[in-house]
C-alpha positions in Angstrom: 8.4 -111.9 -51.6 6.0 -112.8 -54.6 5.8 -110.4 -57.7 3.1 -107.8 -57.8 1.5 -109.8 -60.7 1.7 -113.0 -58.2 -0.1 -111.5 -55.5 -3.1 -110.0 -57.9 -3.8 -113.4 -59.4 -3.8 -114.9 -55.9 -6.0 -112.0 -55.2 -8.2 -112.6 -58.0 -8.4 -116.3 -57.5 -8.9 -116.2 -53.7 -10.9 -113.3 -52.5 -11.7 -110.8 -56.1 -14.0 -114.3 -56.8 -15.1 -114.8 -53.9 -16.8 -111.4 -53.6 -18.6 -112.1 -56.9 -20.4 -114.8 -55.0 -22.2 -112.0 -53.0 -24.7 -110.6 -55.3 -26.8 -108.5 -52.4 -24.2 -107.2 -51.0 -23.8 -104.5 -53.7 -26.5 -103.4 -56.1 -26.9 -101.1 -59.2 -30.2 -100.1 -57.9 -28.9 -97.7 -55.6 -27.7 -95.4 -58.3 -30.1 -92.3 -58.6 -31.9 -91.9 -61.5 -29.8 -88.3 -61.8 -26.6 -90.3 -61.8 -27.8 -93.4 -64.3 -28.9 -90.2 -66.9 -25.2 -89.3 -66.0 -23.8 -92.4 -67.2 -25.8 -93.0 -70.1 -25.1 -89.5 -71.8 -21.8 -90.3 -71.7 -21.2 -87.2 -69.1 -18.2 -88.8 -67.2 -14.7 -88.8 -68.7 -12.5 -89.9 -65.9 -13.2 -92.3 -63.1 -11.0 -92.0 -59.7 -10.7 -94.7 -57.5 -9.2 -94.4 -54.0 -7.8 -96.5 -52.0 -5.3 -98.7 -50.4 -4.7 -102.6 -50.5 -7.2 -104.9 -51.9 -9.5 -101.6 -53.1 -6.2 -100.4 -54.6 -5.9 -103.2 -56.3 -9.4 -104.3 -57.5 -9.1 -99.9 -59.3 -6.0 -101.2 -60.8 -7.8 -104.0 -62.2 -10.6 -102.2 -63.7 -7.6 -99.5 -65.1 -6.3 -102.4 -67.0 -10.2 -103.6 -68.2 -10.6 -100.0 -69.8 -7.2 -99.9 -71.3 -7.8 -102.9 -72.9 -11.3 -102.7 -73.9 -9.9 -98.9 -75.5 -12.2 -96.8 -73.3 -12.0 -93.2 -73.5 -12.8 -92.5 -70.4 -9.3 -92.3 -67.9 -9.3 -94.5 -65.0 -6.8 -93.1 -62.3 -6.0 -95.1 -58.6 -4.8 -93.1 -55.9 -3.3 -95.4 -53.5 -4.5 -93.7 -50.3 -7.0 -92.1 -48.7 -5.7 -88.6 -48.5 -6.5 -88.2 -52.2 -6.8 -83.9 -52.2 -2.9 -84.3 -52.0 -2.5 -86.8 -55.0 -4.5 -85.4 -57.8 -4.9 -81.9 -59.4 -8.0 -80.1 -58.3 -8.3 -79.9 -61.9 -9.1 -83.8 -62.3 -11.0 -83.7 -58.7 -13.4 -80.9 -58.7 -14.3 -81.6 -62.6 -17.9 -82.3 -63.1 -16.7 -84.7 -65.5 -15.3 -86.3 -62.8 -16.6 -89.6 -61.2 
């Protein structure tokens, strides 16, 4: 079996890349106007991702980009989809929440 660190750069290289390829597929245009003020005011101070396999591991990937660029704002990954039982209500139902 390959090392977690071995399977996220194959990720990366194979199918994270790939995805980058596809620039209608996604768009930042869909983000309200409400949620854009949001952002810019500097509102948010956690972000949580859920999700499992590749979505678990593209979260884990932009935890490690904010460590290492020394954001404030906490990144947490919970690695399912029945996330009410994995995180404090605290951390969920906070409006600084995203």
């Amino acid at each position: 079996m390959k090392s977690r660190l071995d399977r996220y750069e194959e990720f990366i290289e194979k199918e994270y890349r790939a995805g980058l390829t596809k620039p209608d597929e996604y768009s930042l245009e869909a983000i309200t106007p409400e949620l854009r003020s949001r952002f810019v005011n500097g509102e948010f101070k956690r972000i949580v991702f859920t999700g499992m396999g590749c979505s678990a591991i593209v979260s884990e990937i932009v935890r490690g980009y904010f460590a290492e660029i020394g954001s404030p704002i906490e990144v947490h990954v919970l690695n399912d989809y029945d996330f009410r039982f994995l995180a404090p209500s605290s951390v969920l139902d906070d409006e600084g929440t995203l």
